[in-house]
C-alpha positions as a Python dict, from the first residue, in 0.01 Angstrom:
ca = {
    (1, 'X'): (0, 0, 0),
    (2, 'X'): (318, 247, -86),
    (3, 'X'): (510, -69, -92),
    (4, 'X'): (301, -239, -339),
    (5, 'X'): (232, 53, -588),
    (6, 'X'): (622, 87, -604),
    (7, 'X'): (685, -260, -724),
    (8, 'X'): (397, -232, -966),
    (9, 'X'): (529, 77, -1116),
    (10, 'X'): (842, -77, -1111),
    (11, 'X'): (840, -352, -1292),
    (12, 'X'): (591, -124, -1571),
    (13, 'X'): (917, 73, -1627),
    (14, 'X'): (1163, -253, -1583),
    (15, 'X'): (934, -382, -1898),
    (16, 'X'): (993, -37, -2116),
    (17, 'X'): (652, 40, -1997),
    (18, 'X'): (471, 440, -1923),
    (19, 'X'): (339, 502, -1600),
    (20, 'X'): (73, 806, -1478),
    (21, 'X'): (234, 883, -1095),
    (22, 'X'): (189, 1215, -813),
    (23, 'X'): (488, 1395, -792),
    (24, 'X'): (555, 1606, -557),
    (25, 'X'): (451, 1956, -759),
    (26, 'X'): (128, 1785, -1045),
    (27, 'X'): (85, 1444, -1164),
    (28, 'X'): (377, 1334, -1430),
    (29, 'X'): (389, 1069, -1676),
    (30, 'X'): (743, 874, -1628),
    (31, 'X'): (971, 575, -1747),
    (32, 'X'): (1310, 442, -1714),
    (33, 'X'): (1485, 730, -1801),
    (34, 'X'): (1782, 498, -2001),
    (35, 'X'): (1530, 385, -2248),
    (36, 'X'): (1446, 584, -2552),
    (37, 'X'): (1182, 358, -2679),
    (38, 'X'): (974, 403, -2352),
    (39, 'X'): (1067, 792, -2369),
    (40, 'X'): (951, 827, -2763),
    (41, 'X'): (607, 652, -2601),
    (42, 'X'): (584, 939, -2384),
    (43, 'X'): (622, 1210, -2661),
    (44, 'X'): (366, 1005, -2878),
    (45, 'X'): (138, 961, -2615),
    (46, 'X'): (170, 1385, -2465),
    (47, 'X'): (167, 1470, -2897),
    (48, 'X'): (474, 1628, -2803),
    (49, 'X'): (752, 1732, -3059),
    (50, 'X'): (1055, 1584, -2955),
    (51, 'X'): (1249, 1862, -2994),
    (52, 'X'): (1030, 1980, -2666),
    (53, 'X'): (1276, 1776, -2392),
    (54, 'X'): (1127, 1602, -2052),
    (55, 'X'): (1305, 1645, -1726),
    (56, 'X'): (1386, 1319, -1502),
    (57, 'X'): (1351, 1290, -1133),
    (58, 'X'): (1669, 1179, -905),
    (59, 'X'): (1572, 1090, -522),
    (60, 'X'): (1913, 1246, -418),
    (61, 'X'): (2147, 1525, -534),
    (62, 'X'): (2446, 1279, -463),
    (63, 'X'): (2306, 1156, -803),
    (64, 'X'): (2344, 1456, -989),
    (65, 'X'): (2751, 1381, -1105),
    (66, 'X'): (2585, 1044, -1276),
    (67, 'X'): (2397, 1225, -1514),
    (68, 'X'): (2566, 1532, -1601),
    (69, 'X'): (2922, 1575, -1668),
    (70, 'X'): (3036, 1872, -1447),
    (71, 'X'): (2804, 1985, -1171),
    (72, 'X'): (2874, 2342, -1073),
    (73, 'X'): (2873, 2292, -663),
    (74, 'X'): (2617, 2587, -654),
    (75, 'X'): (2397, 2340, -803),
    (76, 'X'): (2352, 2186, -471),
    (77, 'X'): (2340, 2534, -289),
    (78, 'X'): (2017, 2655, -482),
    (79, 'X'): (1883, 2261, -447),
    (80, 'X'): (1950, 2286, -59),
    (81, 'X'): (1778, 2632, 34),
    (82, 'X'): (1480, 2612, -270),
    (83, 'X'): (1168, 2694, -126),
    (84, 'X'): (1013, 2499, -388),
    (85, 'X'): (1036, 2188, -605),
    (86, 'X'): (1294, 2302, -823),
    (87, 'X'): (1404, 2168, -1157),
    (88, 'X'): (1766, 2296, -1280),
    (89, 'X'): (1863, 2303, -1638),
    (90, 'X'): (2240, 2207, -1650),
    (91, 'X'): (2484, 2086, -1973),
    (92, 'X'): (2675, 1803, -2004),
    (93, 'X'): (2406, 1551, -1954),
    (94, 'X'): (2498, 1185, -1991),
    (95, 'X'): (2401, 847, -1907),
    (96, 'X'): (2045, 912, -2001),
    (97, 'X'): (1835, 852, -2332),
    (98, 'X'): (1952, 1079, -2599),
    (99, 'X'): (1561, 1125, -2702),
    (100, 'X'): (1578, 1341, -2383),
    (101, 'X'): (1865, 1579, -2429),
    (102, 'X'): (1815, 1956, -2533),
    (103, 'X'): (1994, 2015, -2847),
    (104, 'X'): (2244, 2183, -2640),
    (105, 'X'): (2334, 1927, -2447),
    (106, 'X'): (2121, 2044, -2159),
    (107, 'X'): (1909, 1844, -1961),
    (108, 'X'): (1655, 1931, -1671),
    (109, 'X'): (1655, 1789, -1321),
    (110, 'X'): (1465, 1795, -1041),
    (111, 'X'): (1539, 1628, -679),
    (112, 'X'): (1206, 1511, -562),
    (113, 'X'): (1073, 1489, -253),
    (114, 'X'): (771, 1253, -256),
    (115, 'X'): (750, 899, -54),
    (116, 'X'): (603, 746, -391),
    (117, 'X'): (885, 869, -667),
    (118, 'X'): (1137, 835, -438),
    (119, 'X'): (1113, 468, -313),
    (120, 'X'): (1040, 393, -679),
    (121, 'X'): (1385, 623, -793),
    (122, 'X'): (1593, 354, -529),
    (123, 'X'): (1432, 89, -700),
    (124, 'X'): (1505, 127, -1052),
    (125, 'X'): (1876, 221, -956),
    (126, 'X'): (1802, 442, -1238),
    (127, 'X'): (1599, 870, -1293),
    (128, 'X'): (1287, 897, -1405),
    (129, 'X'): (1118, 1069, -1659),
    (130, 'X'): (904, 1345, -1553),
    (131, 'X'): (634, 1533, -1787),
    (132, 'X'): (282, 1624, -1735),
    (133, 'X'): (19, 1446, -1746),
    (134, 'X'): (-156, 1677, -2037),
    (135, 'X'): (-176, 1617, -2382),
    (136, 'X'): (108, 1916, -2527),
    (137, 'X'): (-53, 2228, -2564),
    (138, 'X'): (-364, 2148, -2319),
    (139, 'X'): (-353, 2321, -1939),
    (140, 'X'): (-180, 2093, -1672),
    (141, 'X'): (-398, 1963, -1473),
    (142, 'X'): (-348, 2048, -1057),
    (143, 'X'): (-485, 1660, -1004),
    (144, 'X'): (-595, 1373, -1047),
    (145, 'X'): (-901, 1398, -1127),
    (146, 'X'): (-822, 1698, -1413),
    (147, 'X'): (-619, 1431, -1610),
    (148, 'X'): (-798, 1318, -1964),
    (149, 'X'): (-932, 1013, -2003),
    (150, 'X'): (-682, 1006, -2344),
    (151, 'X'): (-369, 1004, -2121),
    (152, 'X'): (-498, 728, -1861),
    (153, 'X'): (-598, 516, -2113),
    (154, 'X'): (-233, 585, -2303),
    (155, 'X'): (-36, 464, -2025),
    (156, 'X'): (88, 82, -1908),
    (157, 'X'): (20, 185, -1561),
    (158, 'X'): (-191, 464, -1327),
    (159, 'X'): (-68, 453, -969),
    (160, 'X'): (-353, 433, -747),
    (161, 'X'): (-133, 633, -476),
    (162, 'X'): (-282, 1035, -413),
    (163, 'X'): (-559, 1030, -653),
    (164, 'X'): (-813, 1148, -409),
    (165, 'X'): (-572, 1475, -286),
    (166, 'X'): (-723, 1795, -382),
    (167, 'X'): (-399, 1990, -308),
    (168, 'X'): (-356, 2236, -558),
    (169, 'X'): (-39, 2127, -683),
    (170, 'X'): (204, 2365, -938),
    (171, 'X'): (477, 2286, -1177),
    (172, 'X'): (856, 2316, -1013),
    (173, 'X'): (1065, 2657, -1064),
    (174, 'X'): (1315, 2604, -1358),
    (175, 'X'): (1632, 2764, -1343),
    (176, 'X'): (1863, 2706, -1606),
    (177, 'X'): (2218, 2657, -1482),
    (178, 'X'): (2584, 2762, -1663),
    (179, 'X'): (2893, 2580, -1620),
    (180, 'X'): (3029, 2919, -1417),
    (181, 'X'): (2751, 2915, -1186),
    (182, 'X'): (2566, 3200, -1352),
    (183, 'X'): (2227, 3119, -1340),
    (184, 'X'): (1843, 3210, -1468),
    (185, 'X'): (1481, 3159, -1414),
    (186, 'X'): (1315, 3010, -1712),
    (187, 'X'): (973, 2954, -1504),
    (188, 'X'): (882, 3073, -1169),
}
């Protein structure tokens, strides 16, 4: 079943395509990462300024020097003993859509630890994008079955993986991380 939700959702993003997936904090709305026309879907879709940025998902910190330019090695550190999911806010990014860099040359990642995103991550060879599953300015919703009808119906795909778990489920702690290793909390 994983198997086969994976290689749907794959080749939805493969195609430029949006998908609706569980993450392992709330439900996210993802796509290849690389491709700005399938992340300017996403902003349409979430009515979501692009000046707002999206984070992208990476299965494995080893991943982490691909996409930004110089990883401070506490980076890994505050990945390694996070109590939970944690999304880091780092410069330098690179090798990703520019539709999805912060006007500082920021970008947020998060290492993610579910079966689903990260069979699908190995896949695509490739991050994916990470958002919720909200229209902007609505609540995030804690699952599936909170999600509006407007946001299923906006996406190429909804991954029939988790849609029955009634796990609360909260957004990731965002720390935003300096090239000296000084670092903040910009959600907890």
């Amino acid at each position: 079943m994983l198997k086969e939700e994976v290689a749907k959702a794959l080749k939805v993003v493969q195609d430029g395509g949006i998908i609706l997936y569980p993450t392992d904090t709330i439900w996210g709305i993802g796509c290849d990462a690389t491709n700005t026309e399938a992340v300017k879907k996403i902003f349409n879709l979430k009515q979501r300024s692009e000046a707002k940025s999206m984070i992208i998902l990476l299965d494995t910190e080893n991943k982490l020097e691909s996409y930004v330019s110089d990883v401070n090695p506490i980076a890994y550190d505050l990945i390694e003993y996070a109590e939970n999911p944690l999304t880091l806010v780092m410069p330098g990014a690179k090798n990703v859509s520019p539709a999805l860099i912060n006007s500082d040359g920021s970008i947020g990642i998060r290492i993610v630890k579910h079966p689903f995103c990260e069979q699908l991550i190995q896949r695509m060879r490739k991050p994916l994008v990470s958002t919720s599953a909200n229209i902007s300015g609505k609540p995030s919703p804690q699952y599936f079955s909170q999600i509006d009808s407007e946001i299923i119906d906006g996406v190429d795909y909804v991954v029939d993986v988790d849609q029955h778990d009634m796990e609360i489920k909260t957004p990731s702690t965002i720390m935003r991380l300096a090239p000296d290793g000084r670092f903040e909390f910009l959600r907890r």
